[in-house]
N, C-alpha and C positions, 0 to 999 in steps of 0.2 A: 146665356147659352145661345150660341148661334144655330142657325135655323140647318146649317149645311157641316155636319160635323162628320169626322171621318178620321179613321185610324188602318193601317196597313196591316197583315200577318203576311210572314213569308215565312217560308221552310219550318224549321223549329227555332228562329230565334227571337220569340212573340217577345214583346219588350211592354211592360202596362204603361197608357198612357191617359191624361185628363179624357179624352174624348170617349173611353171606354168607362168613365164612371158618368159621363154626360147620355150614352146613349145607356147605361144600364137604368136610368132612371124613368125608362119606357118602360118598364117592369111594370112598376107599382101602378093600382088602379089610380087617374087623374081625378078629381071631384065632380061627381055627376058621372062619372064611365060606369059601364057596366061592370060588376064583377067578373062575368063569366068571360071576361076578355084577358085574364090571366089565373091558369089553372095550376094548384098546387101536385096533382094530380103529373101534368106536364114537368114541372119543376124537378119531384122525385127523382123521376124518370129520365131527366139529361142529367141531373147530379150524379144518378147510378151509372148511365150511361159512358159519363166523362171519367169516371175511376176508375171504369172496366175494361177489358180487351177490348173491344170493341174498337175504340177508337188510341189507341198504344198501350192499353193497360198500367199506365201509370198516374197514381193516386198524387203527388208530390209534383212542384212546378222542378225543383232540383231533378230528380229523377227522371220526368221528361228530357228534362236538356240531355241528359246522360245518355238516357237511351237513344234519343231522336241524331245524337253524333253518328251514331252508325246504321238510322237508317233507313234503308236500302229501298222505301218510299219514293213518287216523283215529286217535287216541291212544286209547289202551286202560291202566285201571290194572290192575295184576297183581300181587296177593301169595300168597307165596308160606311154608306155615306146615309143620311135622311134630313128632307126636306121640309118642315110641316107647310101645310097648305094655309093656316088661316094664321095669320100675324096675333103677336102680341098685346094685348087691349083691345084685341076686336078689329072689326074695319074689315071690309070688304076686299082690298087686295091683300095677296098671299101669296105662296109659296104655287100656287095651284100655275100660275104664270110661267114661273121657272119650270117647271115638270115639259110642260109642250115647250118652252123654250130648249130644252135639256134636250129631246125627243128632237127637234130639228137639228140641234148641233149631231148628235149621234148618225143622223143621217144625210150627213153633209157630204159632196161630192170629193171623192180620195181617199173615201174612208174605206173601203171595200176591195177585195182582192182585183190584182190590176189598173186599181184607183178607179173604177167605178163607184157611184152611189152606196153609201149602204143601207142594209136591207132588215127591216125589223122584221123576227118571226117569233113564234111560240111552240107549245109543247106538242103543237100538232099542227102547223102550218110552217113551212120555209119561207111562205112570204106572208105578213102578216097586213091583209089591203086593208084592214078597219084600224089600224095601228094608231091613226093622229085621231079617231075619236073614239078608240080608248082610254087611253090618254088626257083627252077633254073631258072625258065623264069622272075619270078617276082626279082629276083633279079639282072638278068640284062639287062631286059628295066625299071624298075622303079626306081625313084629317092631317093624314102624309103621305110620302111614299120613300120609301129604301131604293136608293142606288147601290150596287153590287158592280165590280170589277173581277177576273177569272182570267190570270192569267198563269198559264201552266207553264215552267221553266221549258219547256221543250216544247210549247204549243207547235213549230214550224214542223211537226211533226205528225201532229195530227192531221188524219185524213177525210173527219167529219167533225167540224167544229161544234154545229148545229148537235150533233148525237151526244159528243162530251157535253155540253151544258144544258141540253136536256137529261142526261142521268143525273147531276148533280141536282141539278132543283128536282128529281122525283127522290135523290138519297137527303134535303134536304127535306123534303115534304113525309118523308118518311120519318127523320131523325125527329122532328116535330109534331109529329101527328096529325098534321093539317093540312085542307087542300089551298092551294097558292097559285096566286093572279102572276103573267108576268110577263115581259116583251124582251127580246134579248137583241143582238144586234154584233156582229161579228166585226176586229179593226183589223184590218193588215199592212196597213199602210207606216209600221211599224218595224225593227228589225225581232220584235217580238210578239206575235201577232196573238192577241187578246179578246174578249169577249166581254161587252157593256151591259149589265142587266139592270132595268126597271121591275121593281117587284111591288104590286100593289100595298096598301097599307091596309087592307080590309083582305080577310081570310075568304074564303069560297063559300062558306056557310055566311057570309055577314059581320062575324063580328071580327069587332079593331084589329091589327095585327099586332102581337110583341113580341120583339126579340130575346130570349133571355139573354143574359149576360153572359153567362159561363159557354152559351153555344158561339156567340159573336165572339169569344175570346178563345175558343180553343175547339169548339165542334165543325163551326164552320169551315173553317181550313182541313182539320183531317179527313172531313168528307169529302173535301173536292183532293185531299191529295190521295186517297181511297181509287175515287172515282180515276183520277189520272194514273194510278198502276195499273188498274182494271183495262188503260185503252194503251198503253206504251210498255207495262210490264216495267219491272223494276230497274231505278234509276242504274243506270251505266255508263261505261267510258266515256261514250257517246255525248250523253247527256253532260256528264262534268266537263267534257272540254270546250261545250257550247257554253254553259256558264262562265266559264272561264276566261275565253275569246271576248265576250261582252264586257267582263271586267276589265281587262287588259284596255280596252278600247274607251273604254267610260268618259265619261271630262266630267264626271264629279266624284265625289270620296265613296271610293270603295273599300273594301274588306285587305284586299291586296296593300293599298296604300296604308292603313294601319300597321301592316305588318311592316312595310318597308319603314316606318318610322321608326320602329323596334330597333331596329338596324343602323338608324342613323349613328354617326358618331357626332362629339361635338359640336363640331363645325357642318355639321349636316350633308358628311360625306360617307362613303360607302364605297368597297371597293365589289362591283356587280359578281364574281365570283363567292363571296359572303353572305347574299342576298337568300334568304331562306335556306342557307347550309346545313340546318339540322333538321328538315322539312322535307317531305317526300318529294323527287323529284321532278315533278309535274307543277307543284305548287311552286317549286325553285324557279322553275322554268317560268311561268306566269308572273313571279313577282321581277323578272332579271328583263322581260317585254315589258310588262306595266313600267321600268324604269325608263324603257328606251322609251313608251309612248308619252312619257311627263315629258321626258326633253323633246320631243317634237311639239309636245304644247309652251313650250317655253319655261317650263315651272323647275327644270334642273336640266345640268349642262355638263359637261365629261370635261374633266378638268386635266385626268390624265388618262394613258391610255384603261378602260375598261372605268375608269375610277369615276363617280357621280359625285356632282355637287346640287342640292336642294334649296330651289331658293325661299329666302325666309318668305313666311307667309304660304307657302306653297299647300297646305291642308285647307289654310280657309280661303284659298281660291276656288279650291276642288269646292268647299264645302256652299259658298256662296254663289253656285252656279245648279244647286239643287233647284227642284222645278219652285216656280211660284204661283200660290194658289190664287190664280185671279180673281177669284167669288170673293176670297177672303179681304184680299187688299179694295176691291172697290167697293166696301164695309166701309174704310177710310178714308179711301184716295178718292181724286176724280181722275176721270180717261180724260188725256189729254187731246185738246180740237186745234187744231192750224190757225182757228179765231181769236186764242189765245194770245198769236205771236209767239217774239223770244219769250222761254220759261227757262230761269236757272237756278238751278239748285245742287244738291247733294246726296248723291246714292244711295239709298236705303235698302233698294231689292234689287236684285237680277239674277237672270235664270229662266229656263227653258218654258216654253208656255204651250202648254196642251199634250199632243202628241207628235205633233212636225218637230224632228232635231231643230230646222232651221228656224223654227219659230221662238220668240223672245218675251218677256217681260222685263219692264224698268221700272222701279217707283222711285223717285224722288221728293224730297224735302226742300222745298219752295220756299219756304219761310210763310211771311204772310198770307201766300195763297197756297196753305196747307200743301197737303202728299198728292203728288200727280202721278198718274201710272200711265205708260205707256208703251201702247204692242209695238213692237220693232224685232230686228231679225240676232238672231246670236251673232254673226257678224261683228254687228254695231259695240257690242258687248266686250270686244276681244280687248279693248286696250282700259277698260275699266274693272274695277274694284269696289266695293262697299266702301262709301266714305270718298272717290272721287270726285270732283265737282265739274259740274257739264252744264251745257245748255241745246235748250230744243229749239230749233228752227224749223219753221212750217215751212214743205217743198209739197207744194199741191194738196192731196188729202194727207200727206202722211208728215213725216217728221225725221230732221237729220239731228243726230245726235256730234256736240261738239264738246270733246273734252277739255275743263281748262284746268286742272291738275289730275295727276293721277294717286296723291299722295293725300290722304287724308288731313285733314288742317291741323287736328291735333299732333299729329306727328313731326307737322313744321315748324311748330313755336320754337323750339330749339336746335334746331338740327344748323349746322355750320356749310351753308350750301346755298342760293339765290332761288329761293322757294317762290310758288304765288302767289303766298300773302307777300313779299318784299317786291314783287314786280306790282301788287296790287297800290301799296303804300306810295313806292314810286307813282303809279299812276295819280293818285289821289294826292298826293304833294305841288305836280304839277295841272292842279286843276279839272283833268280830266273823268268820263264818268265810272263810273263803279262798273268792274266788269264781273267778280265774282259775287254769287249768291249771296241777298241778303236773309242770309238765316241769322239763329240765335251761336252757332258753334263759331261761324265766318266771321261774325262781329267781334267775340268775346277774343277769338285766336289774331285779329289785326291789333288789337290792343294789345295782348300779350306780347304780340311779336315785337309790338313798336316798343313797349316798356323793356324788353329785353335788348334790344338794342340800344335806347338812349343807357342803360347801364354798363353794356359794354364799351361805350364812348363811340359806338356806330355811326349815331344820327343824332338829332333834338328836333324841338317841336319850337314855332315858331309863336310869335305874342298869340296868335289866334289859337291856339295847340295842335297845329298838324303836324304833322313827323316827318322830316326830313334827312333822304342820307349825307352822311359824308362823302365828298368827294372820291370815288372808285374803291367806295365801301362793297358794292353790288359785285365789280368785276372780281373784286380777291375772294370772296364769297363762291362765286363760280368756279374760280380757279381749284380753290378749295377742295370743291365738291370733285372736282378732273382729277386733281394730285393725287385722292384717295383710291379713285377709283384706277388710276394709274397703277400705284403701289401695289394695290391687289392683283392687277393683273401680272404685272411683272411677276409677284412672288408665286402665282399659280400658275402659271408657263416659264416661268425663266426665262424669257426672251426681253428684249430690249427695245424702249421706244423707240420711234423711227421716222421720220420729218420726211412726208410724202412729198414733199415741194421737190426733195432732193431729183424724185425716181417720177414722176406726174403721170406717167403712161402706164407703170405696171400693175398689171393686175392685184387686187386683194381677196380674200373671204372671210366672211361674216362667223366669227366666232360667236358671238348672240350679243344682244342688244340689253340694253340695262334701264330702266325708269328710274334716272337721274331726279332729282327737280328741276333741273335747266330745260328737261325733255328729253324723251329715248335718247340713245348713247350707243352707237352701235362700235364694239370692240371688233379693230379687225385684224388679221393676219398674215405675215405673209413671210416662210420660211423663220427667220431665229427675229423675227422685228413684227413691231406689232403697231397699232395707230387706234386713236380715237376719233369720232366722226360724230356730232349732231343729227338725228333722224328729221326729215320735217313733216309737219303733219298731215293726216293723210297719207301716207308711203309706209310701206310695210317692209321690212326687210325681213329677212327668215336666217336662221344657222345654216351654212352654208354656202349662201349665195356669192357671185363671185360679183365684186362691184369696183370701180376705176375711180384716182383722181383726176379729179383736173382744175387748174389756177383758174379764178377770175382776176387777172390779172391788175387790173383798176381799185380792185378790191383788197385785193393780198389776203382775202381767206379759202381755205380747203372748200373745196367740194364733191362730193361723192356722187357716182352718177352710176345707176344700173340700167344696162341696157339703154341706153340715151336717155334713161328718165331724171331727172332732176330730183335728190332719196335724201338731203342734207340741206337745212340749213343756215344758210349764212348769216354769222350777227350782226353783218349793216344789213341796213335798209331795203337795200336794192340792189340787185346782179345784173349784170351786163349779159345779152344774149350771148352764147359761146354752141358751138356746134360740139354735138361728142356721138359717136359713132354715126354718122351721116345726119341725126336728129336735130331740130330746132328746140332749146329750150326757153321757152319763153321769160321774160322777165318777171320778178317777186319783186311786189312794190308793197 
């Protein structure tokens, strides 16, 4: 069991999870605790509590669902986390460390309305000045301490943050019977502004603190949603359309995008007037924006007018951009150091870190030098996937992330296309060093791929057994991978390729860009004709954008350029400097 465990409750859709039968085994007396540190007395008392009016009147988890649909409560999220202070087998370090470590992160500069400092207080002070050696005391005589989260669906509403979560810990201390130790600490720097509490682990009388169970799983939350009608009055328009707006806006899997899957048809299309048609108008309305917000994140595209197309993978994009819990992974991983040098490997996690949007986590699989995790910005994230393979390069304290496929390797053993294990083999044919990750999946999938092709009559391996291609086995492989992606667009615009050399000066726009395995692929447009372009890396292009050819003429290949910037590249070597809209683009060597 880990020392930091923690489960979520929002609105009424409590779901049981491992970590709720982890912290229910605070219950029972430890060996050598006092008895008198869990009361059957107490127990009665929330059991009768939890079946009665009181907190919904409903005896049955079915029957809460039923009733709690309609209601008319504010929802409040509530997690619920604990630390113990003294390790496993003894030993002198513990958890008592992290507690004041916890205590300075909460009161870190930004946290605080305005982005000021934030400010711990308690049940009778706004500003708590003995805060960090409370905190030092409680961490080492007490055996743990409970972290507590209090976020109210509408908190940006509240006029006294400080008053709401002082009622709750006194309808808390009531619903328990006990008086309770506690520092609380207000975030705003959020677009949902919440409240961090520390709750001591020892009761005000002395003895241990313990949670029951049945209150952690279903008292605690209706007190604080209790508490939140009592300061906002019952949930309204108001309230659902803020929830709502949040959802629309999300970049990870929401409630919304379930629904929208419902909807999808085969092919993973939908025509947006369909989009929640048997569903109250409001929720129609919210699911027909969350469609237009996927395609501004690239995750599905209008294929025709009004009509959406979803691209595959599109939920476990949302879904692999959920937050990452960094206590947890650096349990396994190590933070990566610039001392390191290059580190490459293979995606394992990513996803939002802490409470800054813009902030990141990455864990990678290094292979022999195990899981590395490392803080970088969402940003860096945008052209990555679980399962892509990148590398970290030290720039000062920090680290540039370089991706070198986006396509997971199992996916390329087969695939009829110039993947980067066949750019990898190439390389390694000619002598050269190993550029993608030596994990156990990279190895196993370069073998595969080479066995797959010596059977297709691709390539052979030489007396020594390297694998070698056939002569412009790679380029019809490439080609391949164009034809198709041709085909489909043709059949989903009806318009007709179009040989930019013809036209060099006219404008285009970026119907969206594809993760090829050659690399991005950006489909463009322009009236009944359409063209294909290489992205290069580093350049972003977006739906919409309007971008120009222009020859390198030495070269004889396309190039795309926005705004004078050089957005495409070339499959020789080397470009020739060429001026395009008054700019210098320098040479790609």
């Amino acid at each position: 069991m880990s020392s930091d465990d923690e489960f979520e409750l929002f609105g009424s859709t409590w779901t049981p999870r491992e970590d709720v039968v982890r912290l229910h085994a605070l219950r029972g007396p430890r060996a050598g605790a006092s008895g008198r540190a869990t009361s059957g007395l107490l127990g009665g008392r929330l059991t009768k509590m939890l079946s009665g009016r009181r907190i919904g009147g409903c005896a049955s988890r079915g029957s809460a669902a039923r009733a709690m649909s309609a209601d008319g409560r504010q929802r409040v999220i509530v997690k619920v986390g604990y630390a113990n202070h003294t390790p496993r087998g003894g030993g002198a370090a513990g958890g008592g460390g992290k507690l004041l470590a916890h205590g300075r992160y909460l009161e870190r500069d930004g946290a605080g309305e305005d982005g000021e400092k934030g400010q711990f207080y308690d049940r009778e002070h706004d500003i708590a000045e003995d805060a960090t050696d409370r905190l030092r005391e409680w961490s080492e005589d007490d055996p743990r301490h409970f972290r507590m989260v209090l976020a109210p669906e509408s908190g940006a509403r509240l006029d006294d943050p400080h008053g709401f979560t002082r009622d709750v810990m006194a309808r808390i201390e009531r619903d328990l019977g006990v008086g309770l130790d506690w520092l609380a600490v207000d975030h705003c720097n959020t677009d949902n502004p919440h409240t961090h509490v520390i709750l001591r682990g020892v009761r005000r009388d002395g003895i241990e603190l313990r949670l029951p169970r049945e209150y952690i799983s279903h008292g605690l939350r209706e007190s604080a949603r209790e508490v939140a009608t009592d300061w906002l009055g019952p949930r309204g328009i108001e309230d659902e359309r803020l929830a709502r707006t949040r959802e629309v806006e999300a970049r990870s899997l929401t409630r919304l995008d379930r629904m929208i899957e419902r909807d999808l048809d085969d092919r993973g299309e939908v025509r947006l007037q369909r989009l929640g048609a048997d569903r109250d108008p409001a929720i129609a309305n919210a699911l027909r924006a969350r469609a237009r917000e996927l395609e501004k994140q690239g995750l599905a595209r209008e294929t025709k007018r009004n009509v959406m197309r979803f691209r595959d993978g599109w939920k476990e994009h949302l879904e692999a951009r959920r937050s990452v819990d960094v206590r947890r992974e650096l349990v396994r991983a190590r933070l990566y150091e610039p001392r390191m040098g290059v580190v490459r490997g293979e995606v394992r996690e990513m996803g939002p870190r802490g409470e800054d949007p813009d902030r990141a986590a990455l864990v990678i699989d290094a292979g022999y030098e195990g899981r590395i995790l490392l803080n970088t910005s969402m940003e860096s994230l945008d052209d990555l996937q679980k399962g892509s393979l990148v590398a970290l390069h030290p720039e000062g304290r920090r680290a540039r992330v370089e991706r070198r496929a986006f396509h997971p390797v199992h996916e390329q053993v087969r695939e009829i296309a110039d993947t980067a294990l066949d750019r990898e083999l190439d390389r390694l044919s000619r002598g050269k060093t190993r550029e993608l990750p030596e994990t156990e999946n990279v190895d196993r999938a370069l073998k595969d791929r080479a066995l797959a092709h010596e059977r297709g009559g691709l390539g052979d391996r030489d007396g020594d057994g390297v694998f070698h291609f056939r002569d412009g086995v790679r380029d019809r492989l490439r080609q391949a991978e164009l034809d198709r992606l041709d085909r489909e667009t043709e059949r989903d615009t009806l318009k007709q390729r179009a040989d930019p050399s013809l036209t060099p000066n006219d404008a285009w726009k970026v119907r969206e860009v594809v993760e090829l395995h050659a690399g991005p692929t950006a489909v463009l447009e322009r009236g009944r004709s359409f063209a294909l372009a290489p992205v290069a890396p580093g350049e972003t292009l977006r739906e919409g954008d309007r971008v120009a050819f222009r020859q390198a003429r030495e070269i004889g290949r396309d190039i795309v350029r926005d705004a004078g910037r050089y957005v495409a590249k070339s499959v020789s070597p080397a470009l020739e400097v060429v001026r395009s809209l008054g700019r210098d683009v320098g040479r790609d060597r």
